[in-house]
VEXDREN-2710 file (C-alpha; in Angstrom, 1 decimal):
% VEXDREN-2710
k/r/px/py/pz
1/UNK/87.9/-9.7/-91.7
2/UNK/84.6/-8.5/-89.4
3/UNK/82.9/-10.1/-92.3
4/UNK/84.6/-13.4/-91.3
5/UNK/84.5/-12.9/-87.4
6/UNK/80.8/-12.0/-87.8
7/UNK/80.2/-15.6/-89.5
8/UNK/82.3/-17.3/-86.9
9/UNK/80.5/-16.1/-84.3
10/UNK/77.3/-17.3/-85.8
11/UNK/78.6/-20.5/-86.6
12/UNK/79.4/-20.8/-83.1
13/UNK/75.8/-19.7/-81.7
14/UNK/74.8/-22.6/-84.3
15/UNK/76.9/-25.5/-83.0
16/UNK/75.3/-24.4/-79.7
17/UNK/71.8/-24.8/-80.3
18/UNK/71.9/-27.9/-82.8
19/UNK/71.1/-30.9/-82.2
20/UNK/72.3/-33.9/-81.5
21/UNK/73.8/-36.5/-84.0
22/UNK/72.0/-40.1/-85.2
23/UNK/73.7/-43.3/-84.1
24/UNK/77.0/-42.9/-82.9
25/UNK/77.7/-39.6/-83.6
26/UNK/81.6/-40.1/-82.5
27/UNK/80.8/-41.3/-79.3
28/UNK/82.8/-44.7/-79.6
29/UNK/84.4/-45.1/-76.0
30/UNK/87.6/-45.5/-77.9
31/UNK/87.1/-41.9/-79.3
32/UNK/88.2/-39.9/-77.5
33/UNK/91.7/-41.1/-76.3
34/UNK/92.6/-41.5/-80.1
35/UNK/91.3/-37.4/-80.5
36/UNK/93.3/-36.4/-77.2
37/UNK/97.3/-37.6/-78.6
38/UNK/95.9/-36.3/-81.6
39/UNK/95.5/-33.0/-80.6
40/UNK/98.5/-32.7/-78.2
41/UNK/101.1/-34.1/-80.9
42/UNK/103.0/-31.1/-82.6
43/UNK/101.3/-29.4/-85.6
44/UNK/101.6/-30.8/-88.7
45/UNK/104.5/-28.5/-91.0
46/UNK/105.0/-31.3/-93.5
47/UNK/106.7/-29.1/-96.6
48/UNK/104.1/-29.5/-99.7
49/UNK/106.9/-30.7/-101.7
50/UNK/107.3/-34.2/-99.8
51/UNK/105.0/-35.4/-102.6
52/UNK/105.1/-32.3/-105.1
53/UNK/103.4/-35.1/-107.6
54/UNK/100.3/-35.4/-105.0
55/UNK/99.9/-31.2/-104.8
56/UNK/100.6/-30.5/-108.0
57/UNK/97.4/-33.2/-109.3
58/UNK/95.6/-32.5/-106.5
59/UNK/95.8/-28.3/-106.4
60/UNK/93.4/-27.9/-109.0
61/UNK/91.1/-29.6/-108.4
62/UNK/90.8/-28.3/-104.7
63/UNK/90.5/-25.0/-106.4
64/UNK/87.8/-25.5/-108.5
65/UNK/85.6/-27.0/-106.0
66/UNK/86.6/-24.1/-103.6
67/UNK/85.6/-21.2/-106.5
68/UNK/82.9/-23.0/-107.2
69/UNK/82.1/-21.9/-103.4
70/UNK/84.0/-18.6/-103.3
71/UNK/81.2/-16.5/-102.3
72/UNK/80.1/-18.5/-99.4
73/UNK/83.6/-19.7/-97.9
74/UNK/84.4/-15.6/-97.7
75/UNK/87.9/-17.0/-99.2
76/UNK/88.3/-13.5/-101.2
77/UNK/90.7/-14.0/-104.3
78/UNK/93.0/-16.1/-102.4
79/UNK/91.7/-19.7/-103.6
80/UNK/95.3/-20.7/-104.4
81/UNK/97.1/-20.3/-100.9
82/UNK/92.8/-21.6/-99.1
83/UNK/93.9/-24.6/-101.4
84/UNK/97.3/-25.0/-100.3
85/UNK/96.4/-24.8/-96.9
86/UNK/93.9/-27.5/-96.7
87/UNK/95.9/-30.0/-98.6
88/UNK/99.0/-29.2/-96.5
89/UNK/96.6/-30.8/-93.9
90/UNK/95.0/-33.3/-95.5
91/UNK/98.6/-34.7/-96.8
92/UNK/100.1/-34.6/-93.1
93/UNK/97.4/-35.4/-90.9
94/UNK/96.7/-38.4/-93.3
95/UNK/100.7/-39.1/-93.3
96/UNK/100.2/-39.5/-89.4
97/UNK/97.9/-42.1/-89.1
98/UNK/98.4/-46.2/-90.9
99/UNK/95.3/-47.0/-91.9
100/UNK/95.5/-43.2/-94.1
101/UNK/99.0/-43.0/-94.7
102/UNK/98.7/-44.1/-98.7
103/UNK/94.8/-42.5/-98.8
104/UNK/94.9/-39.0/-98.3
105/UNK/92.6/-38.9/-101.5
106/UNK/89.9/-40.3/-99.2
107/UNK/90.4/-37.7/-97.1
108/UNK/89.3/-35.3/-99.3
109/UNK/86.3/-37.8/-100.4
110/UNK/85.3/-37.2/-97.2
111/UNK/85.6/-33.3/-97.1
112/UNK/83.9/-33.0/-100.5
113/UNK/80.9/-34.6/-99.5
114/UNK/80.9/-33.5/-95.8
115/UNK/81.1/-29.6/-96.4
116/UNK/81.9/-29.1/-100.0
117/UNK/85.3/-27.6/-98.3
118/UNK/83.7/-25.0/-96.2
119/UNK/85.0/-24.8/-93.2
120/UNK/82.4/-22.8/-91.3
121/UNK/79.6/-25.7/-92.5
122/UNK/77.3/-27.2/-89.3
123/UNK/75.2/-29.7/-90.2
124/UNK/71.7/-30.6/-88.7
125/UNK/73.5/-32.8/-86.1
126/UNK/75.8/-30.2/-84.8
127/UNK/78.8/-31.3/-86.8
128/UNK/81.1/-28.6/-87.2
129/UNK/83.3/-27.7/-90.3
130/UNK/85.6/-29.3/-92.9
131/UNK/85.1/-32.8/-91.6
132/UNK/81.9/-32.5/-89.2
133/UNK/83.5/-32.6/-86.2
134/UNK/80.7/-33.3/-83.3
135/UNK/80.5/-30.3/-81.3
136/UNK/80.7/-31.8/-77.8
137/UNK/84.7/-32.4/-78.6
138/UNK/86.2/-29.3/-77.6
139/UNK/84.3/-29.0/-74.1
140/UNK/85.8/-33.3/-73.9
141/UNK/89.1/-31.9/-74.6
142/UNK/89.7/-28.8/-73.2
143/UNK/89.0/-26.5/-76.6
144/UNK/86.8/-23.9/-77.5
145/UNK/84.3/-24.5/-79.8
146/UNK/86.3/-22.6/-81.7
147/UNK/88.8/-24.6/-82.4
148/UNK/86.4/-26.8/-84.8
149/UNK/86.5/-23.8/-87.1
150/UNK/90.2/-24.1/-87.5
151/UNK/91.1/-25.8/-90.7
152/UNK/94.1/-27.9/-89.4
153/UNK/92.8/-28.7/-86.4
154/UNK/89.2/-29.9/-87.6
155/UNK/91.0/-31.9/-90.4
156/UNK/93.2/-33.3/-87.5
157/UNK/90.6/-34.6/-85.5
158/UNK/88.4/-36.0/-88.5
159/UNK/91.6/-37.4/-89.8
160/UNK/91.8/-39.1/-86.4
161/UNK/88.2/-40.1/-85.8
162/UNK/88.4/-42.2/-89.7
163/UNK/91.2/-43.6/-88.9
164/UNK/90.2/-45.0/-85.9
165/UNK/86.8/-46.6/-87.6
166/UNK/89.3/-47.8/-90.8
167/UNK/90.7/-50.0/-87.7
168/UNK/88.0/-51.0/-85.9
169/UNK/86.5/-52.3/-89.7
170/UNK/90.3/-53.6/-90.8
171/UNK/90.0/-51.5/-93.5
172/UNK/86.5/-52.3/-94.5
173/UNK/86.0/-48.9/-96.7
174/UNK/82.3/-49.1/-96.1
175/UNK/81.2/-50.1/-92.9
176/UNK/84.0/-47.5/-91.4
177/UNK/82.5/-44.1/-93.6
178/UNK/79.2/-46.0/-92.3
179/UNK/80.5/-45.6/-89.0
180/UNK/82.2/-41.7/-89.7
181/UNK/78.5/-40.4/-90.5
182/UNK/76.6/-42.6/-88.5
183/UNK/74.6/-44.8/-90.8
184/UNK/76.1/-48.5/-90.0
185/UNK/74.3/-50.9/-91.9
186/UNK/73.3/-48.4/-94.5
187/UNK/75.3/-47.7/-97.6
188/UNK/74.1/-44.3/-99.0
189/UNK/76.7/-42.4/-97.4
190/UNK/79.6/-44.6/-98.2
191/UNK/78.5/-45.3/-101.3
192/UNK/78.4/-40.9/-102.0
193/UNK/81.8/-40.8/-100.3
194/UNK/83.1/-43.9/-102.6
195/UNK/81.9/-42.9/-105.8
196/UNK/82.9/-39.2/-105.1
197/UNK/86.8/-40.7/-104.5
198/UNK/86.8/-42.6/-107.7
199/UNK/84.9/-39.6/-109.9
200/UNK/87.0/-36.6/-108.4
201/UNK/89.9/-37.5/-106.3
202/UNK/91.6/-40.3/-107.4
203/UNK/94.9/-39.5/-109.4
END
């Protein structure tokens, strides 16, 4: 457990000193009322056997990417109930929003290639854990920076933040990951996130 609060804290000095994100690093003006009711609806207790189908296709596989990472992600030997965890999340918070509702698979696309499931990951830019949350959130909305650390609550606002750019692009796959990483008009990252859906997470 110090081991854990130790790597917090440094994941914390990190966010504080990186720097900041290319293009629109999640600074669409439309943002950050979407995150806000996000964040102030009740947590997300959706009972994993709503789809026991989904979790029961989908458990291993987050489990093999996550032992594939066990050393780093501190997770000790409990891979299953780490695993459990995150797809809870992914399965509700995707439930939540329209334009995810029927793709929580993308959703974990998207955490595959954006922090190989580690949720104390901070990229170059700043972004902060499972889905590279930007760091300048939780001083917008009234968080620690913290908070970004949290599993549900980083997959929440990522959750939030794609779904809002699957709307803007009426469900253009592409140009809204484009928009997610911050490389509109380029198709390397969508293209990683795509191919990574159809090669690991599709059922």
């Amino acid at each position: 457990m110090a081991r854990i609060a130790f790597l917090a804290s440094l994941a914390v000095a990190c966010m504080a000193i990186a720097q900041p994100s290319i293009a629109d690093g999640q600074r669409d003006p439309g943002l950050r009322q979407i995150i806000a009711a996000a964040i102030s609806d009740k947590p997300c207790f959706e009972d994993k056997y709503d789809d026991v189908v989904w979790y029961a296709v989908m458990q291993p596989r987050v489990e093999k990417r996550l032992r594939q990472k066990t050393a780093d992600l501190r997770l000790g030997d409990d891979v299953s109930a780490a695993a459990q965890r995150i797809l809870r999340s992914v399965h509700c918070e995707s439930s939540r929003q329209s334009m995810l509702r029927d793709r929580p698979q993308l959703v974990l696309a998207v955490i595959d290639v954006e922090s190989a499931f580690d949720p104390f990951a901070v990229s170059s830019a700043g972004a902060v854990g499972m889905m590279q949350v930007m760091p300048f959130w939780p001083q917008e909305l009234g968080l620690t920076r913290r908070d970004l650390l949290d599993v549900e609550m980083n997959i929440r606002m990522g959750t939030s933040i794609l779904a809002y750019y699957l709307e803007r692009e009426r469900g253009d796959y592409r140009r809204a990951l484009a928009r997610y990483n911050g490389s509109l008009g380029r198709r390397t990252y969508p293209d990683l996130v795509l191919n990574r859906l159809n090669s690991r997470w599709q059922r």
